[in-house]
C-alpha positions as a Markdown table, in Angstrom:
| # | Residue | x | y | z |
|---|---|---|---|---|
| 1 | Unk | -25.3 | 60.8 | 74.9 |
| 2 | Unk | -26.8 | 62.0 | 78.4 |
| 3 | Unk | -26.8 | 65.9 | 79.5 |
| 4 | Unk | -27.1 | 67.5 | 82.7 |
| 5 | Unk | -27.0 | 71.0 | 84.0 |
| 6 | Unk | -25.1 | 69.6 | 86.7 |
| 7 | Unk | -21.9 | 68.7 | 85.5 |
| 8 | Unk | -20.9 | 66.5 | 88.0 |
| 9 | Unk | -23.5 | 64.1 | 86.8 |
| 10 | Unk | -22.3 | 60.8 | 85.4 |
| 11 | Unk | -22.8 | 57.2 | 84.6 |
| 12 | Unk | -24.5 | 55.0 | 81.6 |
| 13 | Unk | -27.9 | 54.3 | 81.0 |
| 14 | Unk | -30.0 | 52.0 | 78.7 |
| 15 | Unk | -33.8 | 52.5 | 78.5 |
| 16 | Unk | -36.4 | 50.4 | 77.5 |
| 17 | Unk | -39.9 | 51.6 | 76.1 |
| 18 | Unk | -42.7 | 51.7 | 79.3 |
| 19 | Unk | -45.4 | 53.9 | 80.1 |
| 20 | Unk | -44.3 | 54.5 | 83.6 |
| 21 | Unk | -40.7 | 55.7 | 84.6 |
| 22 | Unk | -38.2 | 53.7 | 86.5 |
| 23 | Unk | -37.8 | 56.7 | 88.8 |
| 24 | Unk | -37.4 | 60.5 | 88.8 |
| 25 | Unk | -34.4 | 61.4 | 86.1 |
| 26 | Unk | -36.0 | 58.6 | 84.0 |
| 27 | Unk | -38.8 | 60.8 | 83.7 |
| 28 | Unk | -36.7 | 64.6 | 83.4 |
| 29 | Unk | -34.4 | 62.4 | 80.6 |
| 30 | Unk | -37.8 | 61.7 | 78.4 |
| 31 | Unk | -39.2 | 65.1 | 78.7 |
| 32 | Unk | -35.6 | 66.3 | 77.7 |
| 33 | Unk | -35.2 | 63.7 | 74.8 |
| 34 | Unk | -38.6 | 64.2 | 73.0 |
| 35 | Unk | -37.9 | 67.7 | 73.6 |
| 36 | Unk | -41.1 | 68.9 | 75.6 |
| 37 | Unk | -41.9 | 69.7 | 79.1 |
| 38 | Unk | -42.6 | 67.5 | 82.0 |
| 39 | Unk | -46.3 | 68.6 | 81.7 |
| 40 | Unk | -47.1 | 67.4 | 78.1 |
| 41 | Unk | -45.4 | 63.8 | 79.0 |
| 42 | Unk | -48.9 | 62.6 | 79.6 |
| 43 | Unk | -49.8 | 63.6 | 76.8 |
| 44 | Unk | -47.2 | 61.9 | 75.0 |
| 45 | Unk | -48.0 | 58.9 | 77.6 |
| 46 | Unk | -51.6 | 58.4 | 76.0 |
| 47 | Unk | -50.7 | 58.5 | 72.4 |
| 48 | Unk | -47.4 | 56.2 | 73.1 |
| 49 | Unk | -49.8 | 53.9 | 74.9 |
| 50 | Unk | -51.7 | 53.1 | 71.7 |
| 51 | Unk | -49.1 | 52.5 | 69.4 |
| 52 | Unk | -47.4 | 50.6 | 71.7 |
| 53 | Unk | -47.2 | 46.4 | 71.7 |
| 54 | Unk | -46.9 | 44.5 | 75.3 |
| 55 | Unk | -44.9 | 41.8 | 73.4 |
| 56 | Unk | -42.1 | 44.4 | 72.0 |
| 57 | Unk | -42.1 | 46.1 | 75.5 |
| 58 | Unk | -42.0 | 43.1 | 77.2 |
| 59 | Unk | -38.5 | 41.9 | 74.9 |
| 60 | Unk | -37.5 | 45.6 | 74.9 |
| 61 | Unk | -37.1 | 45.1 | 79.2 |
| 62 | Unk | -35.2 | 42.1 | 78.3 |
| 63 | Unk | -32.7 | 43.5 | 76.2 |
| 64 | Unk | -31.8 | 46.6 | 77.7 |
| 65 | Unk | -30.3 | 45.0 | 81.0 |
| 66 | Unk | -28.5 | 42.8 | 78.7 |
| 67 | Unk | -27.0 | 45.9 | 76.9 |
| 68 | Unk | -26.4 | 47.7 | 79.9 |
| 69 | Unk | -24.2 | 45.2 | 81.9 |
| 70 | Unk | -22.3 | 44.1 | 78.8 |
| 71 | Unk | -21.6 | 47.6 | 77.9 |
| 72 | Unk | -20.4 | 48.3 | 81.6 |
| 73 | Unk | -18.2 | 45.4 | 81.7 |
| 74 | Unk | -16.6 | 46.2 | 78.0 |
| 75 | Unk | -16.1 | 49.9 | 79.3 |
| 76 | Unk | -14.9 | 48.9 | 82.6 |
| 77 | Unk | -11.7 | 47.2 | 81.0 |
| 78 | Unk | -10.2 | 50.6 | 80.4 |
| 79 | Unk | -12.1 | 53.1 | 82.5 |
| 80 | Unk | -13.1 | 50.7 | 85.8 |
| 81 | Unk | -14.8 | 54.1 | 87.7 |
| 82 | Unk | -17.4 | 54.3 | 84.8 |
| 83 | Unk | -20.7 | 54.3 | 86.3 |
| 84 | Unk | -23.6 | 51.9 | 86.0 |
| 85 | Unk | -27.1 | 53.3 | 86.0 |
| 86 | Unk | -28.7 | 50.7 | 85.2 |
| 87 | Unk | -31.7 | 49.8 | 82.6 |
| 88 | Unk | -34.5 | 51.8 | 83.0 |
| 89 | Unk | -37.7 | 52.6 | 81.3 |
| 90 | Unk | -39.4 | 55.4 | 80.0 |
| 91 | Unk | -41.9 | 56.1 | 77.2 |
| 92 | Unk | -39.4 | 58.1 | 74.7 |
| 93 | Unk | -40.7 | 58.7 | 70.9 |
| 94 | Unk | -37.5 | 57.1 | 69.8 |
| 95 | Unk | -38.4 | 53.6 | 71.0 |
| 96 | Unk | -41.6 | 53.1 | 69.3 |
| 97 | Unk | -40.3 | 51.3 | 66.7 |
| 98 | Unk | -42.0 | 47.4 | 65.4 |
| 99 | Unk | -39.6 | 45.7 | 67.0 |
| 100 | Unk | -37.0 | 45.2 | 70.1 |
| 101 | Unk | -35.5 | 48.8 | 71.1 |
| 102 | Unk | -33.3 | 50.3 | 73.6 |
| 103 | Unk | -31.9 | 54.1 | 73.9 |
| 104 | Unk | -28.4 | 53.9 | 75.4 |
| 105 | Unk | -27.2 | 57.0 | 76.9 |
| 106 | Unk | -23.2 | 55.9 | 76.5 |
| 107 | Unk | -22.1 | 58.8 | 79.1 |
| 108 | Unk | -22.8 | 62.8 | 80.3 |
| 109 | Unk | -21.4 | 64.8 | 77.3 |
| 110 | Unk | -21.8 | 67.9 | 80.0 |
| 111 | Unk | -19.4 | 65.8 | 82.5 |
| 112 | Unk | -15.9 | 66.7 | 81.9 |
| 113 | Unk | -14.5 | 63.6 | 82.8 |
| 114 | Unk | -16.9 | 61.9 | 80.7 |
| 115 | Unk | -16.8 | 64.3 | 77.7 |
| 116 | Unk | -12.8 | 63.2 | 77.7 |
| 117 | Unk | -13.3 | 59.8 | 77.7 |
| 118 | Unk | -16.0 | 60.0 | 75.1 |
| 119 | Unk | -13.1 | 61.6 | 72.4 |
| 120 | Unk | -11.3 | 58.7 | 73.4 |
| 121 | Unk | -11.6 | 56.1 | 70.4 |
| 122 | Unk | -11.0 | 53.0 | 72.9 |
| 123 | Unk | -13.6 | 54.2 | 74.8 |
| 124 | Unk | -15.9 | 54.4 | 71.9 |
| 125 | Unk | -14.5 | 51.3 | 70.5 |
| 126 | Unk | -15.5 | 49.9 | 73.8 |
| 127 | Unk | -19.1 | 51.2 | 73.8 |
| 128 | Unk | -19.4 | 49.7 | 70.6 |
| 129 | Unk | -17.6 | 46.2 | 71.9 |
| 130 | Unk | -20.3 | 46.1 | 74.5 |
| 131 | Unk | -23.7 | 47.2 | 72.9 |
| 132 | Unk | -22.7 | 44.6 | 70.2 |
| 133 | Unk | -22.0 | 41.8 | 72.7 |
| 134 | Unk | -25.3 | 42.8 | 74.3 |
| 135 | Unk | -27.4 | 42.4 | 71.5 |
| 136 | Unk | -25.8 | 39.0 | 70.9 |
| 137 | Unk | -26.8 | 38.1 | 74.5 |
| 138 | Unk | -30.6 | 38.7 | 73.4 |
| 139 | Unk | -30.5 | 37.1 | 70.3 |
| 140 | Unk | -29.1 | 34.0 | 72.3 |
| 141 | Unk | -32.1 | 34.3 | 74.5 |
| 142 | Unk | -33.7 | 33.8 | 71.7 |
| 143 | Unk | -32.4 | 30.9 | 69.9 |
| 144 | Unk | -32.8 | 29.0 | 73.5 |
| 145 | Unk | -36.8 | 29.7 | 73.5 |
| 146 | Unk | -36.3 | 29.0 | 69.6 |
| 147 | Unk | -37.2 | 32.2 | 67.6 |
| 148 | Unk | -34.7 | 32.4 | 64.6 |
C-alpha cells in the first residue's frame, strides 16, 4: 500500500524495476520504500545497476502496464472514481529479484476514502481479481512469442 503526508493523495500504482524514475513521486515513493533518503538513492542507483539484467527489466516494463490497467478495470467495477497512476518505474530493492517483478501500490492507506475501501473485502477481492488477470495477460504475451 502507498502513503502520503498529504492525505488527499490517491490513486494505484504499479512499478517496474529502472534506474531512472518515471517522474518526481516515482522517485520520493523509492526513497520512502527502501527506507532511506533521496540523497543515498544514487547510491542505491549504482549498486542496483549491477545486479540488475536488461532482459528482466525489459519484461518487468512489459508486465507492469499489464497489471496496472487490468487491476483498474477489476477495481473500477465497484469503485468507478478509483484512480489510475499508471505504471511507472523506479529502482526499489524489492524488484531485484531473477525474474519478471512489479511492486503494486493497491491504494493510499493515509487517504481516508481509500483506507475505507481497502477494509472492504470486494475491493480486495477485486485487487486480487485484477493483479491475477494481469499476470495472465503477460504470460499470454508469452506463449504468443513462444516461451512456455
Amino acid at each position: 500500500l502507498n502513503a502520503n503526508p498529504q492525505r488527499h493523495v490517491s490513486g494505484i500504482a504499479t512499478y517496474s524495476l529502472n534506474f531512472t524514475y518515471s517522474d518526481e513521486e516515482s522517485r520520493l515513493v523509492a526513497a520512502r520504500e527502501n527506507q532511506m533518503s533521496e540523497d543515498k538513492m544514487s547510491d542505491l542507483e549504482v549498486i542496483l545497476g549491477d545486479l540488475a539484467r536488461t532482459e528482466l527489466i525489459n519484461e518487468s516494463s512489459i508486465l507492469a502496464p499489464l497489471v496496472q490497467k487490468s487491476i483498474i478495470r477489476s477495481v473500477r467495477k465497484i469503485s468507478p472514481d478509483a484512480k489510475d497512476l499508471g505504471a511507472k518505474h523506479a529502482p526499489f530493492f524489492v524488484l531485484t529479484a531473477n525474474m519478471p517483478s512489479v511492486l503494486i501500490e493497491a491504494s493510499f492507506i493515509t487517504n481516508p476514502t481509500e483506507a475505507k475501501r481497502l477494509r472492504d473485502e470486494r475491493y480486495q477481492e477485486a485487487v486480487a481479481r485484477g493483479i491475477a488477470e494481469g499476470i495472465r495477460q503477460y504470460m499470454n504475451t508469452l506463449r504468443h512469442v513462444g516461451v512456455e
